[in-house]
N, C-alpha and C positions, 0 to 999 in steps of 0.2 A: 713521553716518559711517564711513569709512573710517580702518583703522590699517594703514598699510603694514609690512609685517615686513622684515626681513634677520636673517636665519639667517649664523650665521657657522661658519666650519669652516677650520681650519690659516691665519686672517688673511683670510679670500676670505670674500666674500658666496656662498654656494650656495643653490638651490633641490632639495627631496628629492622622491620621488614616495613615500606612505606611509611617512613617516619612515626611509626607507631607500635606495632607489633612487635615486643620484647624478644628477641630470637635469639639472644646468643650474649653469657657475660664472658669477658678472653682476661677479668681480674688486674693482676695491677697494672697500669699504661707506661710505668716507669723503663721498664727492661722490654716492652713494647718499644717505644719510643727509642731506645737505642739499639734495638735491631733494624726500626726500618730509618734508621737516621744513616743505613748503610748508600741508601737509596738518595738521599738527599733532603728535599724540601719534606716534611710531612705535616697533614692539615689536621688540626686536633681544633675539636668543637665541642663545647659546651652545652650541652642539650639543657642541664638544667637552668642555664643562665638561659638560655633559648623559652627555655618554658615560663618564664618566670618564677620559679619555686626554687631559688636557693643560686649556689657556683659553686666554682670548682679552681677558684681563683688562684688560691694558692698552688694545689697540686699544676695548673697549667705554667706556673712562676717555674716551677722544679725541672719540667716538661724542657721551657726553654734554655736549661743548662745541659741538655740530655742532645737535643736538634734541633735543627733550623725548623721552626714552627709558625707555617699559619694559623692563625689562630682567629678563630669566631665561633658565634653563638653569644645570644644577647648581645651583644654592638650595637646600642642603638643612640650614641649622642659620638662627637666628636673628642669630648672628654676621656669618655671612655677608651676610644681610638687612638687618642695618644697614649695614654695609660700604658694600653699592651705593647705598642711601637716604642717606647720606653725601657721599658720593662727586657727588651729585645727581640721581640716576634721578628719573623721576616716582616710576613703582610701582616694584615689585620683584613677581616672577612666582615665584611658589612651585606648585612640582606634587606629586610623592609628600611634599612637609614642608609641604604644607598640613594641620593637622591642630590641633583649637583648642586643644590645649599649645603648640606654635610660633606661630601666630596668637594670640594673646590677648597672645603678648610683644611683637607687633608694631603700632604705629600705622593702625588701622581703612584709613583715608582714603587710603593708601598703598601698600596691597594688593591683591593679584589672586591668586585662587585657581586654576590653570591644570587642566580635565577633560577625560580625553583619553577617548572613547567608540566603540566598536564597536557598532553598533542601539543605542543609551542604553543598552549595559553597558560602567562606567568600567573601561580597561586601563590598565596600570603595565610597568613595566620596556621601556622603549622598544615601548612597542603589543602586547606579545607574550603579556603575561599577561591573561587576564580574572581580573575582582576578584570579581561576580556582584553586584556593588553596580551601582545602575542610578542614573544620573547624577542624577536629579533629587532622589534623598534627601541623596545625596552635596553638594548644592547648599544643601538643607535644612538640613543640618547643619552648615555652612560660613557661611552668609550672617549671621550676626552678628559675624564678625571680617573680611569683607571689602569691600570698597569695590564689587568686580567679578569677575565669574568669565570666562576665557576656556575655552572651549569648544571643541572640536577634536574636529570629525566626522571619525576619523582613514578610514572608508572612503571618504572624498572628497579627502583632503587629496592637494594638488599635483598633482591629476588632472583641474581645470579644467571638470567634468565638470557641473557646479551646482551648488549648494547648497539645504538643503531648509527655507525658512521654514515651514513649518508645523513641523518638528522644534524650530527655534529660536524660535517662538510657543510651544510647549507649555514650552518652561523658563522663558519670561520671570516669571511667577508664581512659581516655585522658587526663582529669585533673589532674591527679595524688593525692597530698596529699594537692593541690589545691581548693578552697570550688567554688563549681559549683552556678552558678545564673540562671536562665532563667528567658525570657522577651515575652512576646507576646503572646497574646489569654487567658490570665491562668485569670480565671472567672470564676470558682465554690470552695468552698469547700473541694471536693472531689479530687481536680486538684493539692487542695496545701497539703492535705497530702500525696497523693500519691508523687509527687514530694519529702516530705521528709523524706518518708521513702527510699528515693533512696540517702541520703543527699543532697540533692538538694533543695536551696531556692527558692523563688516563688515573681518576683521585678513584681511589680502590677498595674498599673494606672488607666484606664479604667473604669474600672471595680468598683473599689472604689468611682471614680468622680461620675459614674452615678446610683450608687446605687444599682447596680447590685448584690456587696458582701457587704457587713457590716463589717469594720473592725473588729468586735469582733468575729465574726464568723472566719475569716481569721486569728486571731492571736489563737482561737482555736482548729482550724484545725487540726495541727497533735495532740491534747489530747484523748488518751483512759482513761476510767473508769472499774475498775471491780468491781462497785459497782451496786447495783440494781437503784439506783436514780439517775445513769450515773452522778452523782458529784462530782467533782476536789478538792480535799486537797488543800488550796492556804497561804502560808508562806506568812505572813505581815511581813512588816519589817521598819526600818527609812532610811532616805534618806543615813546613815552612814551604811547601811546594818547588822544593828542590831535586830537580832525577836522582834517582838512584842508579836503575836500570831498564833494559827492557824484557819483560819475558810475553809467558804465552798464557791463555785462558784458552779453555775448554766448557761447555757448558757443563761437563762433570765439576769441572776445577771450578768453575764459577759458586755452582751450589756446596761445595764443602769450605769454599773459601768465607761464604755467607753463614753457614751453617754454623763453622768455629770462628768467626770472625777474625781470622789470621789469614797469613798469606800463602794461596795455595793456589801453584800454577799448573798448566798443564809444558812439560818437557818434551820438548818433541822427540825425545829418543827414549826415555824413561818413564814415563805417563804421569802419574800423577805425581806431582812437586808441592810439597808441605815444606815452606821457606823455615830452613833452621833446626830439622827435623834431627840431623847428627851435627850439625856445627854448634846450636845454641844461638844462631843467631837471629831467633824469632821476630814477627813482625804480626803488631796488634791492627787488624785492619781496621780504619775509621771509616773511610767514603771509599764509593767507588761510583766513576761518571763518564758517560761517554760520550765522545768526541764529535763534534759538530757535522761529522759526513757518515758517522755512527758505522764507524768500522773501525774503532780503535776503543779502548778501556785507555781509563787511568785510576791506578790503586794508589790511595793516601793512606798510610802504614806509620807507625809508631813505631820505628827499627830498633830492637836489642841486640847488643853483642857488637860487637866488631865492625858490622857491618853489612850492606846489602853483597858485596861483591867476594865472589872465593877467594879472592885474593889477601881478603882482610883489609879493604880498607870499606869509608864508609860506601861507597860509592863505585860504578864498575869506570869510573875517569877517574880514580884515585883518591887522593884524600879531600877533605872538604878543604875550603880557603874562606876566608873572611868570616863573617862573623860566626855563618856552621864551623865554619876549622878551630877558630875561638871558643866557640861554647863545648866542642866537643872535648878540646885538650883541655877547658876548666873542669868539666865533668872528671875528665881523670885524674887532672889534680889532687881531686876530693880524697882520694885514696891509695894514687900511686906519687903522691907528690916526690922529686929528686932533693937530696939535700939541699940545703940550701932557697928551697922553692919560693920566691916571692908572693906569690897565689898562695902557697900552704899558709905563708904569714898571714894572711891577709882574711883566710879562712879564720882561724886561731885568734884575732885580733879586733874583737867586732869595734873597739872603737878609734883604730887605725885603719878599719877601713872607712868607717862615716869620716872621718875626718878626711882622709884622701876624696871620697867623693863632696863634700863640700868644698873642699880647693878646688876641684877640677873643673867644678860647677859654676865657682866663682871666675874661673880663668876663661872659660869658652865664655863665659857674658860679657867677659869685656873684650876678647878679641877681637880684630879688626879686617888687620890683614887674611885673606884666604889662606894660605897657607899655613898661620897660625889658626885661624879656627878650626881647619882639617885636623893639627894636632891636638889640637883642646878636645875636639870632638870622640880622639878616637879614646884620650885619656877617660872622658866620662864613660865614653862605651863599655871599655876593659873595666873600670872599678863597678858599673852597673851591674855587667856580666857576673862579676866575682860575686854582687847581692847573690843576683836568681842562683849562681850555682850553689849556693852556700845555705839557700832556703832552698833547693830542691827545683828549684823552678827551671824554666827551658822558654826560650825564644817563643815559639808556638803559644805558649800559656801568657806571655805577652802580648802577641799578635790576637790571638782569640779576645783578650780584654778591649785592643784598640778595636777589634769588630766591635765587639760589643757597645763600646762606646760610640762609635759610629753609626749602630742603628737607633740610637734615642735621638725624639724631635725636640725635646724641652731643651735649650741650650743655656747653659748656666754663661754669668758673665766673664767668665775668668779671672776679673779683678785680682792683681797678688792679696798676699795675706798681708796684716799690718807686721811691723818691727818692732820690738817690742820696745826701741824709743818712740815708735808713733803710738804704743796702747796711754 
């Protein structure tokens, strides 16, 4: 698969030619970053943290609200490592402090070991030193504290020029159960399915910035079809990873889908399908990812309107149930509430509602029996729901916070707060 980079430099996205040679600014990384966050993981590096001469600290903080981001450049204490793993990074990108006294202090699962190689001999100090260590021991020796090594054939890199899978086949073994990266040259296609069908990902810059590949093409790259219309089965789904439906992509459909970030299929009777185009019932697309035998899509969509299905409901198996079918009928409470509506109250009442929700809260803490917890439970759910609908909010922007809370290593104690007869 593809990881898109953005190299960052004085706030600019930039592109180098061998880690050096200024070749190209692509300006702000922000609206970078959330087109290639269509794609999924994206590696964003701080060259000036790398260089010593300043960061970019902040702007990569903004980064990681934008997409799931690797993140390195300058990493060089364990400190620091947590910092960004905190902060939310997926990985965090260690290069010269990859070394198993800082790695062993850091969470396996989380880590990427960055190898920067001149012919398979590892260089240090920005490309300029050889080490005389040849990358695959250097791999060997590494792959029990890492997740993934990225790999940087630095005499290809931002020079578009290809890249060499047979190079990147001889390390996949060195990596052990560790996920391979390569970096440098990789500009067709063809480059990036081959690369994974060796499991081998394919981090990209170049090539991207200057139009060389099309990101939609590059995310589907490794997809076969064994149909005659060579078109991809593609799982709709809500931001809560719930189907909606099934439809079809096209590699036309794929790059307008990309292009307007909405949801755009290919119909196998009517061609091109722009979801919503005469109903209104649009669909903002976030991710799209493909399927483990890499002959299937799945689009993660922001659904407006009614619904994915012509039928009008949310979904082409009818209406949502449980907590989607909850959150969906609070949403329209908000403005179609029926007389009488207990949720209208509830909207209209912000301090009948905290009070209901501190009873209900009080009640599931003390129940006992299962039965009764199951109702305590659903009471706090529904008065919760009522918060988020009434602030605007939605299950998904829940679920995104418990990620998010999920990827920090500093784990606070929990301890409750005092009462204010214990202050």
């Amino acid at each position: 698969m593809i990881i898109p980079s953005i190299d960052l430099m004085g706030g600019q996205a930039v592109q180098l030619i061998g880690g050096k040679q200024h070749a190209l600014d692509a300006g702000d990384p922000r609206p970078l970053a959330e087109r290639f966050a269509l794609a999924g993981d994206i590696a964003v590096v701080d060259l000036d943290a790398a260089l010593g001469r300043g960061d970019n600290t902040a702007l990569i903080r903004e980064l990681l609200q934008l997409a799931p981001c690797r993140v390195g450049g300058g990493i060089r204490s364990v400190e620091r490592a947590i910092e960004w793993l905190d902060a939310g990074a997926a990985h965090v990108v260690l290069g010269t402090a990859a070394t198993p006294e800082v790695l062993r202090e850091l969470p396996r699962d989380r880590v990427i070991a960055a190898l920067d190689a001149v012919e398979g001999e590892v260089v240090v100090e920005g490309w300029q030193t050889r080490t005389g260590r040849d990358v695959r021991s250097r791999m060997e020796e590494l792959r029990d504290y890492v997740a993934g090594f990225l790999v940087t054939f630095v005499e290809r890199e931002g020079r578009m020029q290809g890249t060499d899978p047979q190079q990147a086949a001889e390390l996949v073994s060195a990596a052990g159960t560790a996920r391979l990266t390569v970096a440098g040259g990789v500009t067709t296609v063809d480059e990036i399915a081959t690369l994974d069908r060796l499991g081998v990902d394919a981090q990209v810059g170049m090539a991207l910035y200057t139009g060389r590949l099309e990101l939609a093409d590059a995310i589907a790259a490794p997809l076969t079809s064994d149909r005659t219309d060579d078109l991809w089965p593609t799982v709709v789904t809500d931001e809560c990873g719930v189907a909606l439906g099934l439809a079809w992509s096209s590699a036309a459909s794929l790059r307008a889908a990309v292009q307007t970030r909405t949801g755009v299929y290919q119909s196998r009777t009517r061609g091109l399908w722009h979801k919503g185009a005469t109903s209104g019932a649009t669909q903002q697309l976030l991710r799209i990812a493909l399927d483990c035998d890499r002959d299937a899509l799945r689009f993660t969509v922001r659904q407006r309107g009614t619904g994915f299905c012509h039928l009008g409901t949310k979904s082409c198996w009818g209406a949502a149930t449980g907590l989607g079918g909850l959150a969906a009928t609070l949403m329209t409470r908000r403005t179609q509430a029926p007389p009488g509506s207990y949720t209208a109250r509830l909207f209209n009442d912000a301090a009948l509602l905290r009070s209901k929700l501190v009873e209900e809260a009080g009640e599931l803490a003390t129940a006992e029996q299962p039965a009764e917890v199951c109702a305590e439970a659903a009471d706090v759910l529904y008065f919760t729901m009522v918060a988020l609908a009434r602030s605007g909010l939605s299950l998904a922007d829940v679920e995104r916070e418990l990620d998010r809370r999920a990827r920090t290593v500093t784990r606070r104690r929990g301890d409750a707060k005092p009462t204010p007869r214990e202050l």
